[in-house]
C-alpha positions as CSV (number, residue, x, y, z in Angstrom):
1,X,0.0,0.0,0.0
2,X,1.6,3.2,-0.9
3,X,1.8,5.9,1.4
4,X,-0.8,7.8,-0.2
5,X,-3.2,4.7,0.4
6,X,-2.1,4.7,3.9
7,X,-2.8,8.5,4.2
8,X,-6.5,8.1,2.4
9,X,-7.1,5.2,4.5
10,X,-6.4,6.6,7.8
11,X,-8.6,9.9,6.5
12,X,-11.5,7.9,5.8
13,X,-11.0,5.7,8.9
14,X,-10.9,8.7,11.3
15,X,-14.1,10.4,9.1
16,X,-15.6,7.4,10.1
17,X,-15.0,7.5,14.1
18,X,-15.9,11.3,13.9
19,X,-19.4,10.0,12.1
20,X,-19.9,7.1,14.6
21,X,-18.9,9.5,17.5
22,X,-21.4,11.9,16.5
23,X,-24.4,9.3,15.8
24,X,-23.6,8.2,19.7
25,X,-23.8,12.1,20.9
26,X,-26.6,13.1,19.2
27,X,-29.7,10.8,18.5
28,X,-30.9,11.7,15.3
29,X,-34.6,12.7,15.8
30,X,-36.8,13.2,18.9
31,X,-39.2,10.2,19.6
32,X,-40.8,9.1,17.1
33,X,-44.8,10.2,17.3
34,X,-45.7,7.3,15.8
35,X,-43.9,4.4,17.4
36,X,-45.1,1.4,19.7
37,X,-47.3,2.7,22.7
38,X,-45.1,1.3,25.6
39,X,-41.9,1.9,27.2
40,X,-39.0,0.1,29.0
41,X,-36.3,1.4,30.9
42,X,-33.9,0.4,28.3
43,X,-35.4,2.7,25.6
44,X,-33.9,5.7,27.8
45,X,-30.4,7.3,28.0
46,X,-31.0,8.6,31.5
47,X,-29.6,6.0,34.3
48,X,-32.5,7.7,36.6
49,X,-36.2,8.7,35.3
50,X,-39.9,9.6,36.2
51,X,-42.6,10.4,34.6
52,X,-46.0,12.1,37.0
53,X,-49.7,13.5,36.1
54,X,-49.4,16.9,36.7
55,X,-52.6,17.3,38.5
56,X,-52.8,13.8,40.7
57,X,-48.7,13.4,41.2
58,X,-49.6,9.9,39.7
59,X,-46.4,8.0,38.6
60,X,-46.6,6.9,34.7
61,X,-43.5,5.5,34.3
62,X,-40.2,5.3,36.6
63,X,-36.5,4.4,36.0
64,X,-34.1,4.0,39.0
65,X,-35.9,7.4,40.4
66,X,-35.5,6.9,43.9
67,X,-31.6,6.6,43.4
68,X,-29.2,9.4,44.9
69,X,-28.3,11.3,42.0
70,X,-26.6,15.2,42.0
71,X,-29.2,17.7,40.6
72,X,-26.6,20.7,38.8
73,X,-28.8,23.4,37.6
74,X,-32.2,21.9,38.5
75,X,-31.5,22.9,42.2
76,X,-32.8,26.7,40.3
77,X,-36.2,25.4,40.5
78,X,-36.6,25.5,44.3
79,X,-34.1,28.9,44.1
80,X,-36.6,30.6,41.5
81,X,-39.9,29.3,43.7
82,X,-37.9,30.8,47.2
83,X,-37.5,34.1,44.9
84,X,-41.0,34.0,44.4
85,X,-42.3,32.8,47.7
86,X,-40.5,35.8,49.0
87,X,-42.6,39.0,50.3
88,X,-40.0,41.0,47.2
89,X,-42.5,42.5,45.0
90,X,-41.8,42.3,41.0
91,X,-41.8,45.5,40.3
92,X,-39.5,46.3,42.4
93,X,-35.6,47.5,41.6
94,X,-33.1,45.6,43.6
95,X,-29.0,46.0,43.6
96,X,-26.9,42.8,42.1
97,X,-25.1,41.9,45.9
98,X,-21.1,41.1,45.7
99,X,-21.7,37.5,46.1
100,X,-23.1,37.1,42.9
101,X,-19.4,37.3,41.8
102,X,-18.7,34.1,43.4
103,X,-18.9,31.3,40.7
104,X,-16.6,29.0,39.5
105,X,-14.9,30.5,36.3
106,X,-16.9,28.9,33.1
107,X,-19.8,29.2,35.0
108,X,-23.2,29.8,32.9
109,X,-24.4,33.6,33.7
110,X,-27.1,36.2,32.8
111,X,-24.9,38.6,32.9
112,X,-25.2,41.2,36.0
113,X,-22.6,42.5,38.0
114,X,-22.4,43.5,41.6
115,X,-23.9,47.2,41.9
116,X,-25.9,46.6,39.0
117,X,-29.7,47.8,39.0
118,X,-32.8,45.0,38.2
119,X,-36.1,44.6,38.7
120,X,-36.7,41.6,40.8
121,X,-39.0,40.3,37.9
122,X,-36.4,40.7,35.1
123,X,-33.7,39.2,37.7
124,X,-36.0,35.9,38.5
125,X,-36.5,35.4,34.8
126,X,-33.5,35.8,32.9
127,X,-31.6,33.5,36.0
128,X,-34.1,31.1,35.3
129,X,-34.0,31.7,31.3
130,X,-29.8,31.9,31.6
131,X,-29.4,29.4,34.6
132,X,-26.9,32.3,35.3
133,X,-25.1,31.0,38.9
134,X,-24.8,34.9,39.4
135,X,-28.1,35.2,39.5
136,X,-29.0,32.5,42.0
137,X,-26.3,33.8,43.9
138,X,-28.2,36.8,44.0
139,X,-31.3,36.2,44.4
140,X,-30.1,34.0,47.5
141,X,-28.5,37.2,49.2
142,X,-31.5,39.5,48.6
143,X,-34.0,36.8,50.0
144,X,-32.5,35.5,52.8
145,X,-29.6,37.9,53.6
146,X,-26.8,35.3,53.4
147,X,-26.2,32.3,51.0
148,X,-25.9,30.1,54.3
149,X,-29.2,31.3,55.2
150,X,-30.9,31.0,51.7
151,X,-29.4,27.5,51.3
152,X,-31.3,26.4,55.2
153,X,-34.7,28.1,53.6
154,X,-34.0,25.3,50.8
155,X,-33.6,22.3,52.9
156,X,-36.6,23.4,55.1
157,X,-39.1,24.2,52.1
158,X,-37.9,20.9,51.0
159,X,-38.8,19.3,54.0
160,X,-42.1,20.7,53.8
161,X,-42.6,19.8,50.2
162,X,-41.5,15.8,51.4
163,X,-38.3,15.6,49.5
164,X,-36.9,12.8,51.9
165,X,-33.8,11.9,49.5
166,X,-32.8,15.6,48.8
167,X,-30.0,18.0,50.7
168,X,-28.8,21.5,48.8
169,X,-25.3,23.0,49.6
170,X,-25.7,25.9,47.7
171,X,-28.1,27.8,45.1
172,X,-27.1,27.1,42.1
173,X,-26.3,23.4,41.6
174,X,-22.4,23.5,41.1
175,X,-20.7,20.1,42.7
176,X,-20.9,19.5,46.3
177,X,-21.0,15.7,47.5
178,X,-23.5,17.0,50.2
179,X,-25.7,18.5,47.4
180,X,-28.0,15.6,46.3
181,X,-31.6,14.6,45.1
182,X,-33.3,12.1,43.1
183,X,-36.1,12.0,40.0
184,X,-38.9,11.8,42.9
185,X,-38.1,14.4,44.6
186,X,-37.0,16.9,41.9
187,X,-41.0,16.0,40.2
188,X,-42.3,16.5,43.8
189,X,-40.6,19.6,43.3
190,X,-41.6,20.7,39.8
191,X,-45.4,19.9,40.8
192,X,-45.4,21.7,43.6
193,X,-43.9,25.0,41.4
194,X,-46.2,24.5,38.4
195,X,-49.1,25.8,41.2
196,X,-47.3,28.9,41.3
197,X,-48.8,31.0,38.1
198,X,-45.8,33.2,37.9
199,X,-43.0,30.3,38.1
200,X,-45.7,28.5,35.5
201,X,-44.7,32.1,33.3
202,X,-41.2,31.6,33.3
203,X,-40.2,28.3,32.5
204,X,-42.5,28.2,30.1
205,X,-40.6,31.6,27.8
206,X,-38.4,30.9,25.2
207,X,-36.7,34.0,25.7
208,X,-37.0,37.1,27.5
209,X,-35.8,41.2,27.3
210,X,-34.3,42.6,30.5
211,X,-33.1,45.7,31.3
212,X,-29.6,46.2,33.7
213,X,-28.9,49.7,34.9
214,X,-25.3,49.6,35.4
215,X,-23.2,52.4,36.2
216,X,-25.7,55.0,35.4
217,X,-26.3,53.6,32.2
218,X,-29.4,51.4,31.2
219,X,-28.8,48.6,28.8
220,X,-31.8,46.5,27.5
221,X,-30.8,42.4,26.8
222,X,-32.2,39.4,25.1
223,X,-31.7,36.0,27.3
224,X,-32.3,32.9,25.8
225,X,-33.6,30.0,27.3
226,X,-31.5,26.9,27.0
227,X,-34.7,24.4,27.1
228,X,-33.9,23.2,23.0
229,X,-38.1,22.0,23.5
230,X,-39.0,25.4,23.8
231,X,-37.1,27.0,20.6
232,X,-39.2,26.7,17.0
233,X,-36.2,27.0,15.2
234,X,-34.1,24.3,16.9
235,X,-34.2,20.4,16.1
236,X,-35.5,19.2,19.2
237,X,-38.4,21.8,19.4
238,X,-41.6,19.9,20.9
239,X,-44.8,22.0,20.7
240,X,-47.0,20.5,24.0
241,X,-43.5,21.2,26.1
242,X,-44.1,23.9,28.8
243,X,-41.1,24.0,31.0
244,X,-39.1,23.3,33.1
245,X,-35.5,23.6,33.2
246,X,-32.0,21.8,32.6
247,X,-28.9,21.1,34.3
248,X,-25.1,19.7,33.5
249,X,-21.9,19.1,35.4
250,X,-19.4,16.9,34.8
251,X,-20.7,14.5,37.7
252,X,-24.2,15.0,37.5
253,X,-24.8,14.1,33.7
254,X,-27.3,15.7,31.6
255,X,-30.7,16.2,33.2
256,X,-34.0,18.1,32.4
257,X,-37.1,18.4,34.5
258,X,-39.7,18.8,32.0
259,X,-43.3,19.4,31.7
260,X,-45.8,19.2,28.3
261,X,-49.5,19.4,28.1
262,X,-51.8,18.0,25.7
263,X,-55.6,18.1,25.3
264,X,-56.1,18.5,29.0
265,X,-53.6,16.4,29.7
266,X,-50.5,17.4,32.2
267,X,-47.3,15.4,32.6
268,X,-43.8,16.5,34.3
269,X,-40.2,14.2,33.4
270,X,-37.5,13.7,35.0
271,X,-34.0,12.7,33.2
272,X,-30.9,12.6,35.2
273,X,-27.2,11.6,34.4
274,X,-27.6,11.3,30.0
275,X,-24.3,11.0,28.3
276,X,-24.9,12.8,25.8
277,X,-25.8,16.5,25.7
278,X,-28.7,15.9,23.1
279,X,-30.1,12.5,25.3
280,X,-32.4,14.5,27.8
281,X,-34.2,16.1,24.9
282,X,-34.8,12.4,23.4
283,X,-35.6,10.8,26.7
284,X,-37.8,14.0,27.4
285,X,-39.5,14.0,24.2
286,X,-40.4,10.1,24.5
287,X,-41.7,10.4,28.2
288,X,-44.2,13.0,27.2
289,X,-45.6,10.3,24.0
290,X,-45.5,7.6,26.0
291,X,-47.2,9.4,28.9
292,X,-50.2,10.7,26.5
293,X,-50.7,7.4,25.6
294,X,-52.1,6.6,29.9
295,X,-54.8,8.4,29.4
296,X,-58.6,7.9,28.2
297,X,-61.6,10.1,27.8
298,X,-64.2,10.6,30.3
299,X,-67.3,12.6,29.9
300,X,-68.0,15.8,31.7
301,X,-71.1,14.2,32.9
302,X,-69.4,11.4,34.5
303,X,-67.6,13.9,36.1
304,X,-70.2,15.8,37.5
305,X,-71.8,13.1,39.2
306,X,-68.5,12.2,40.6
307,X,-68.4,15.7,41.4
308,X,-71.6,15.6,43.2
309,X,-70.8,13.8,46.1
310,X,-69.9,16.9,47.6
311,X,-72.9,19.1,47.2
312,X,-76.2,16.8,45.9
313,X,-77.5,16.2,49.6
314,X,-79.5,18.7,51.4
315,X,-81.1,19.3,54.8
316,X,-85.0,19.8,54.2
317,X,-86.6,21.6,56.7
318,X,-89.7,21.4,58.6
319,X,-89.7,17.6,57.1
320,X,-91.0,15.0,58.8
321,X,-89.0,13.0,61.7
322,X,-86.4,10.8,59.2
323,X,-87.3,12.5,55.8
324,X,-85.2,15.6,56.2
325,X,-82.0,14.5,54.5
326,X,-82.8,14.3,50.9
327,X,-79.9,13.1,47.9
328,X,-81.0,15.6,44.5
329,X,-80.3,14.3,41.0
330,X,-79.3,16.0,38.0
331,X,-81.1,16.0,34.7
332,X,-81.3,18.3,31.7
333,X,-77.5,18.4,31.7
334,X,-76.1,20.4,29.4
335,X,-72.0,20.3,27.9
336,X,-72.0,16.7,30.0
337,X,-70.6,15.2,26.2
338,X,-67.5,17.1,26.5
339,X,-64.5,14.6,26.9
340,X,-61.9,15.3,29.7
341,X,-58.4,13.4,29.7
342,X,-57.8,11.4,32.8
343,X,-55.3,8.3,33.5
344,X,-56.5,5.1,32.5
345,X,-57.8,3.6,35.3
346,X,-56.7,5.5,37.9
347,X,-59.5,6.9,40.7
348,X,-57.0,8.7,42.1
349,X,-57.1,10.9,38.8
350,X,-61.1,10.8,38.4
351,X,-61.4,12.5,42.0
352,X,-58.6,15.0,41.0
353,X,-60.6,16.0,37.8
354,X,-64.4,15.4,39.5
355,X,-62.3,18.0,42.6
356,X,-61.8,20.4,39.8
357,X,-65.4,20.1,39.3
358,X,-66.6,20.6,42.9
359,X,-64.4,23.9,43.9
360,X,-65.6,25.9,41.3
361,X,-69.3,24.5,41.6
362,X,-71.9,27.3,41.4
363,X,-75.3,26.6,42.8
364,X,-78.5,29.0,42.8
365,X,-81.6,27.3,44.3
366,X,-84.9,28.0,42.6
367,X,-87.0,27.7,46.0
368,X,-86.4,27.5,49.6
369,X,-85.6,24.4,50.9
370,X,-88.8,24.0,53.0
371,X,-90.8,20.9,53.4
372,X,-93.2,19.4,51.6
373,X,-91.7,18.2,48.7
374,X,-92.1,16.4,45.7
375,X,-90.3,13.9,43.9
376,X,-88.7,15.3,40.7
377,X,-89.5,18.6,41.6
378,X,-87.0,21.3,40.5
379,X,-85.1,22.8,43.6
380,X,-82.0,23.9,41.7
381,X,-79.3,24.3,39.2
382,X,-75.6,24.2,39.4
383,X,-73.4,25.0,37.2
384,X,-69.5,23.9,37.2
385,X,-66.1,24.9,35.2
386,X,-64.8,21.7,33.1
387,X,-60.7,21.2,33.3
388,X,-59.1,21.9,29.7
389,X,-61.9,24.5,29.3
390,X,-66.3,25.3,28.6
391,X,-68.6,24.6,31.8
392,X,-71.4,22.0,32.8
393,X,-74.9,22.7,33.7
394,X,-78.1,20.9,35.4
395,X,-80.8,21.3,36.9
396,X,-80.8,19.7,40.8
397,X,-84.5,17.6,41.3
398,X,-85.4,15.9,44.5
399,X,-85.4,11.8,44.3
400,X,-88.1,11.6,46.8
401,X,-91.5,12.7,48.0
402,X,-90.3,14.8,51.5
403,X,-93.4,14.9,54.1
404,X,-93.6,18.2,56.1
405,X,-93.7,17.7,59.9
406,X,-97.2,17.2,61.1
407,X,-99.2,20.1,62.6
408,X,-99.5,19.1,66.7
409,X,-103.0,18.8,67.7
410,X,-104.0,20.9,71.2
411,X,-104.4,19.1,74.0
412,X,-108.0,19.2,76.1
413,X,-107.4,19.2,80.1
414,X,-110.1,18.9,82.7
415,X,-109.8,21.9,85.1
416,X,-108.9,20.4,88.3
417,X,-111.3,20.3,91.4
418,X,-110.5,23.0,94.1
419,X,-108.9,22.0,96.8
420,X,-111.1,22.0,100.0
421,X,-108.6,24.8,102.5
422,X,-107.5,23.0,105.7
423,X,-108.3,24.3,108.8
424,X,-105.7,26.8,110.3
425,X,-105.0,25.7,114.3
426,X,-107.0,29.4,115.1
427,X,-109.6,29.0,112.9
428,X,-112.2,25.5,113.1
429,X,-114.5,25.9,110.4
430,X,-117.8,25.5,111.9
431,X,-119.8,22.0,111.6
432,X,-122.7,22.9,108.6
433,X,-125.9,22.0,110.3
434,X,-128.0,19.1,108.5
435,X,-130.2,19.9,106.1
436,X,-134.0,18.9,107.1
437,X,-134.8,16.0,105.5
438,X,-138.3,15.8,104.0
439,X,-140.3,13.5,105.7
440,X,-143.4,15.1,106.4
441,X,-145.0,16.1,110.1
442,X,-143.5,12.6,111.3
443,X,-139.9,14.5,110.9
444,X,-140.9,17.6,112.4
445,X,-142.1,16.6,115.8
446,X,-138.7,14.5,116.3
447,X,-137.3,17.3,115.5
448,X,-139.4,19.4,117.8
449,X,-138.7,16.6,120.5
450,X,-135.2,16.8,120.4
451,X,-135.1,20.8,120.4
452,X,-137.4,20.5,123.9
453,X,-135.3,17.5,125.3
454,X,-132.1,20.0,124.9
455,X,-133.6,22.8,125.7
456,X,-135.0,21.0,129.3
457,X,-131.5,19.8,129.9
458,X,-130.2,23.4,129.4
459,X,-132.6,24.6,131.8
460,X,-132.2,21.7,134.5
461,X,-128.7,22.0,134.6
462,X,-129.3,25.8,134.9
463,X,-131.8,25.2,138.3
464,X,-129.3,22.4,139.6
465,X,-126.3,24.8,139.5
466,X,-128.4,27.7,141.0
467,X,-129.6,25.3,144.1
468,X,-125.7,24.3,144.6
469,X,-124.9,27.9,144.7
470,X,-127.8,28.5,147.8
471,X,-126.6,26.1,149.7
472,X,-123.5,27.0,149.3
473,X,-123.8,30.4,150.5
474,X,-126.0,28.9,153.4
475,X,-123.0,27.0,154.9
476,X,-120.2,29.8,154.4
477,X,-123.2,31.8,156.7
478,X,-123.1,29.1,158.7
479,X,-119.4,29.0,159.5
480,X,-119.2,32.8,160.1
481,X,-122.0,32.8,162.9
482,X,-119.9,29.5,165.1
483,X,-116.7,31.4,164.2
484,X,-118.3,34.5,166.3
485,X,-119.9,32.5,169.1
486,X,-116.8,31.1,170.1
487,X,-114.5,34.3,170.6
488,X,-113.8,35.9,173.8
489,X,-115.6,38.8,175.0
490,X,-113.1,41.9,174.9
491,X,-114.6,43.8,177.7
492,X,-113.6,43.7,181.8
């Protein structure tokens, strides 16, 4: 082989690797839409994944995810929702501190400088946008005071928020072997933020204008996010993708924390420790498919009397004893065809929908709720927001004849007989005398008898005492006269 063989050989050999090389760093295409509907854990790049319902925290699909794995820049998630749970305002200018200067050199940035003027607004964005460490540096320092102090508000909100596996070192995800998480905790996480409308804003902008004030002079900048699913113009562009954010260091790997939405549908991905720079968009992008494939329509009806439960029984009152508790029906229902997306099989997701239902369930009742009533008689409507958008109405009838409580009938007492007063010790009533019984002339001379047998007892007694007085008096007489006889004669 002549040297120039040699030469062209070794070109083409080493064309070759650089081909191979490249295959291996960058899959070629995003998932493709139309492949089998199922999954394995082999299919991914990432050594650790999840996939979650947005609205139920429901797990889809999982990979190694409660493994100990190092988060790099998707610790900025819980930084941004601190910035944002803070009592700052967004409108309001703050001054870059001096610790926002300390980064490792090569460090990703916004830009800003210490002394530099923001809004708090444009600084949470573009930090987010950028995953500048200088801004969540910053934003650390002007929320907690300190970066020490910042970094204990992130281990406590994590706490709260049930991240078992997870401990941050620091704000912005650089290396620390104390500075740990894993794919449940960091979708724990991203759920949890998604509530937040203002967080939901952010991740979800491809790009963003601030404006730095910096040394008297005001500057205006475009920052770019560096989620590829979010850019129309780049290869790895996915439409339904609506955040979240990315992360890279030489231990942790490639990871995203991603969320898309579909139809109604809601689904947040986590890929940790890729390779290849271009994997967590491939792994990301076949979650999300995979993960619309979990779900099935249910009607909006099916939903509202799910929903229901939590407003279709009513006190009646004035019903009879038992009958006041009635259950009301629906009927005439009206947008109850409209689907709704909700994971196959999964109550857990039916009562997260059917809630969605319930809270924003607006009830006017076309009466008072007064017994009697009658079965299938109208008492109300109610009318309720559907999730993915339109409402559902119907009209809420009683199952069931209600009886109203019986009317008491009065109550007819005999006065009671007087009580006949008992004598007081210094009062005797007097004995009634005996009415004269009718008997003719018979009954009147006994009673004459008796009145003459009295009345000659009376007087008898009467001459008896006056005879015992007389003699009496006779012998006291009697008694004086011998009393004088006897006595001596006083005179000589």
């Amino acid at each position: 082989m002549t040297h120039y063989n040699k030469a062209l050989a070794a070109i083409v050999a080493v064309f070759i690797l650089i081909l191979s090389l490249s295959a291996m760093a960058e899959p070629s295409a995003p998932y493709d839409m139309n492949a089998p509907q199922n999954l394995e854990a082999g299919h991914l790049y990432a050594q650790s994944a999840l996939l979650i319902d947005e609205d139920t925290g429901e797990e889809l699909f999982s990979k190694n995810s409660r493994v100990r794995m190092f988060p790099a820049s998707t610790t900025k998630i819980m930084t941004l929702l601190l910035g944002l749970e803070s009592d700052i305002p967004l409108d309001r200018q703050v001054t870059i501190p001096a610790e926002a200067a300390d980064i490792m050199e090569g460090s990703s940035v916004i830009p800003v400088k210490p002394g530099d003027e923001i809004s708090w607004k444009d600084l949470l964005y573009s930090f987010m946008l950028s995953s500048g460490n200088d801004g969540a540096n910053a934003i650390a320092v002007l929320t907690a005071g300190s970066i020490p102090a910042f970094v204990e508000q992130m281990n406590v909100r994590a706490a709260e928020l049930g991240m078992e596996s997870t401990h941050y070192a620091n704000a912005h995800g650089l290396h620390d072997p104390e500075h740990y998480t894993t794919a449940q905790d960091l979708a724990v996480l991203a759920r949890a933020a998604m509530q937040n409308d203002v967080f939901r804003d952010i991740v979800a902008q491809p790009n963003w204008t601030i404006t730095v004030t910096r040394g008297g002079e005001t500057k205006s900048a475009e920052i770019i996010s560096r989620n590829s699913l979010l850019q129309k113009d780049e290869k790895y562009y996915y439409p339904d993708c609506t955040g979240i954010k990315t992360g890279h260091h030489n231990k942790a790997g490639w990871c995203f924390v991603g969320s898309a939405e579909r139809d109604g549908m809601r689904v947040i991905c986590v890929v940790l420790n890729c390779e290849g720079e271009f994997d967590k968009w491939y792994d990301a992008a076949r979650l999300f498919e995979y993960g619309f494939t979990r779900y099935q329509d249910v009607s909006a009806q099916a939903l509202l009397e799910r929903a229901a439960k939590s407003f279709n029984t009513v006190e009646i009152e004035d019903a009879a004893p038992g009958e006041g508790t009635l259950e009301l029906k629906m009927s005439n229902v009206e947008g109850g065809d409209r689907a709704v997306k909700v994971v196959s099989g999964s109550d857990a997701a039916l009562d997260a929908k059917a809630a969605v239902l319930s809270e924003s369930a607006q009830i006017e009742w076309t009466r008072a709720l007064t017994a009697p009533v009658s079965q299938n008689e109208i008492l109300g409507n109610v009318r309720c927001d559907v999730p993915g958008g339109g409402e559902v109405k119907a009209l809420l009838v009683a199952s069931r004849d209600v009886a109203a409580q019986p009317t008491a009938e009065p109550v007819v007492t005999e006065a009671p007989t007087p009580a006949e007063p008992e004598p007081t010790p210094e009062t005797v009533a007097p004995t009634p005398e005996p009415e004269p019984k009718k008997g003719g002339l018979g009954a009147a001379f006994l009673v004459a008898l008796v009145a003459l047998l009295v009345l000659g007892g009376v007087a008898g007694a009467y001459v008896a005492r006056q005879s015992r007085r007389k003699k009496a008096r006779r012998r006291r007489k009697k008694r004086r006269g011998s009393a004088k006889a006897a006595k001596p004669s006083a005179k000589r």
